[in-house]
Rosetta silent file (secondary structure, phi, psi, omega in degrees, C-alpha in Angstrom):
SEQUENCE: XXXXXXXXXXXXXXXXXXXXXXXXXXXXXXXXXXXXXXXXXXXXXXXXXXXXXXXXXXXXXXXXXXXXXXX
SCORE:     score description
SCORE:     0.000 S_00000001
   1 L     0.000  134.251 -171.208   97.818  130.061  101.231 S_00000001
   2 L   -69.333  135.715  160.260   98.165  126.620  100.111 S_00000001
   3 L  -106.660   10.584 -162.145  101.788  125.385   98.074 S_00000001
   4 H   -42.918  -32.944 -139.614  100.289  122.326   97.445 S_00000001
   5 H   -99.317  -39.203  145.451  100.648  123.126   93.526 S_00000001
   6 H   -41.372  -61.199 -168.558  104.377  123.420   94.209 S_00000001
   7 H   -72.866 -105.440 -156.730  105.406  120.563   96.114 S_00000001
   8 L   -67.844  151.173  171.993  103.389  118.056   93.771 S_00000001
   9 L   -86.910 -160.139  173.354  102.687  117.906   90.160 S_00000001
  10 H   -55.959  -61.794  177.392   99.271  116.894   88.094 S_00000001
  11 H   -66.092  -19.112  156.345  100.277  113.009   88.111 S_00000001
  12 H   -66.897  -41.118 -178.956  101.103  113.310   91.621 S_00000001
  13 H   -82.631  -25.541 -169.331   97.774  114.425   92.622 S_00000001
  14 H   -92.836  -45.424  174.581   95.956  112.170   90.605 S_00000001
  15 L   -58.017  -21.542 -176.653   98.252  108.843   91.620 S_00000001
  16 L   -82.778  -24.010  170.856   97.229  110.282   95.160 S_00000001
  17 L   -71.374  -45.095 -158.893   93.449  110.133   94.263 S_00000001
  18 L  -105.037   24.921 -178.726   93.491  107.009   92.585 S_00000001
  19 L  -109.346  -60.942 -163.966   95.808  105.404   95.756 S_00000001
  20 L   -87.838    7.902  165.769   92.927  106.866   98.089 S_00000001
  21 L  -111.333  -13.358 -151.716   89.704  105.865   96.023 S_00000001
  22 H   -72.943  -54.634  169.573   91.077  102.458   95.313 S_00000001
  23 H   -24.367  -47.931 -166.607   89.441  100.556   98.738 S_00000001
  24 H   -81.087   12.625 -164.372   85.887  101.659   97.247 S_00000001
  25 H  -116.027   -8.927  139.034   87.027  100.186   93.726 S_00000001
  26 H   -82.253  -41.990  149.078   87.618   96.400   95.791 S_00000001
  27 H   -20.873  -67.875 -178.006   85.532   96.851   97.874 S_00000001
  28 H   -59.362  -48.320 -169.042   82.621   97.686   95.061 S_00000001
  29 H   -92.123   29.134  145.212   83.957   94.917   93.167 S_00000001
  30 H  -111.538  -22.200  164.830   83.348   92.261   95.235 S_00000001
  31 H   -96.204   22.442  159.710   80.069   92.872   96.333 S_00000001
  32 L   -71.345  -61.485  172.152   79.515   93.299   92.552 S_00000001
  33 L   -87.106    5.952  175.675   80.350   89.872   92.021 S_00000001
  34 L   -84.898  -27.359 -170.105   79.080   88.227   95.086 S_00000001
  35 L   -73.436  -31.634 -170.697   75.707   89.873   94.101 S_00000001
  36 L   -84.279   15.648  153.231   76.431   88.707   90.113 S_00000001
  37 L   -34.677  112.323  144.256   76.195   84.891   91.378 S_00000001
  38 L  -176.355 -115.760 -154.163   74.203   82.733   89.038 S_00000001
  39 L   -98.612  -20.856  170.014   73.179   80.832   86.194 S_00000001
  40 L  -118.753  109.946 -179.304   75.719   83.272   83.974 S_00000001
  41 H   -13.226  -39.906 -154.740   79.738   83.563   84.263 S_00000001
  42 H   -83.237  -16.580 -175.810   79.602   86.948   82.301 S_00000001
  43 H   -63.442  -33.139 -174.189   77.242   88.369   85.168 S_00000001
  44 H   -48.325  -74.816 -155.111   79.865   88.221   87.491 S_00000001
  45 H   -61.554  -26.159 -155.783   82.175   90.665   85.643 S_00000001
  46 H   -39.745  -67.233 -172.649   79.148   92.752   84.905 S_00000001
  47 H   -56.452  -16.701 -166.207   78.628   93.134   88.500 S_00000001
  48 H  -110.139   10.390  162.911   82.108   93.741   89.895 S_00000001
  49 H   -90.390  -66.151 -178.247   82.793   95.978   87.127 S_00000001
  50 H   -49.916  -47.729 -163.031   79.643   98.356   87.544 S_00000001
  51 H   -72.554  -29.088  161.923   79.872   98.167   91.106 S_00000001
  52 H   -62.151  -92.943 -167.077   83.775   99.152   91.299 S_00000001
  53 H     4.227  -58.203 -177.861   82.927  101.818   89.103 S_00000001
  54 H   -75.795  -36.897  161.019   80.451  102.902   91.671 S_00000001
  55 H   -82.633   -9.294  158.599   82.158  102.473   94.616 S_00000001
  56 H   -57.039  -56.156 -147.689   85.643  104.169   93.124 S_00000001
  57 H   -67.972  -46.819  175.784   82.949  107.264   92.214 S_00000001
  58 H   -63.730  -31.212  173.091   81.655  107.066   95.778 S_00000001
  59 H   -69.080   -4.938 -144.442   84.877  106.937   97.509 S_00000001
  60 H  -120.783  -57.351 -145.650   86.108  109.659   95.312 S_00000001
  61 H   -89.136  -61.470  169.936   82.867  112.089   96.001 S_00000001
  62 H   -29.323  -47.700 -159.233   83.706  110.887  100.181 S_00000001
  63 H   -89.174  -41.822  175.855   87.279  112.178   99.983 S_00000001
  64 H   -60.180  -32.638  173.442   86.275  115.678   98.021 S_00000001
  65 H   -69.662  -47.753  169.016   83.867  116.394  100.700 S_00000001
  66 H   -62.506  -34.889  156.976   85.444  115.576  103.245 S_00000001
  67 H   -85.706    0.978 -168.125   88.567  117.249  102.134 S_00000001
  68 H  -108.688  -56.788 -161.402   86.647  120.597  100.368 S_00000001
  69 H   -80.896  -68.712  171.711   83.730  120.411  102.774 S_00000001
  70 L   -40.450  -48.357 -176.933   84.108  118.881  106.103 S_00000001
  71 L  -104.931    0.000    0.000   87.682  119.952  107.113 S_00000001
């Protein structure tokens, strides 16, 4: 049986999530904005905003599997 729920609180576990998803959320958001290159400024943030977005959710689905499934 697990204590995890002992040792750490809610904001622990979450600062620990959002520590360990944080690579895909620079990651995303530079090849957001290298891809959002062009004739408009505003594309840029579009891109490195949707694409962190996307690559926080994928590192974040990577670590639950790997922690729920995988191990």
């Amino acid at each position: 049986m697990s204590d995890i729920g002992s040792i750490f609180s809610t904001w622990d576990l979450i600062l620990m999530a959002l520590i360990a998803c944080s690579p895909g959320l620079v990651i995303g958001a530079a090849l957001g904005a290298w891809r959002g290159v062009g004739k408009n400024p505003g594309r840029r943030l579009r891109g490195a905003t949707l694409f962190g977005l996307t690559g926080f959710a994928l590192a974040l689905a990577g670590w639950w599997l790997y922690l729920t499934v995988i191990k």
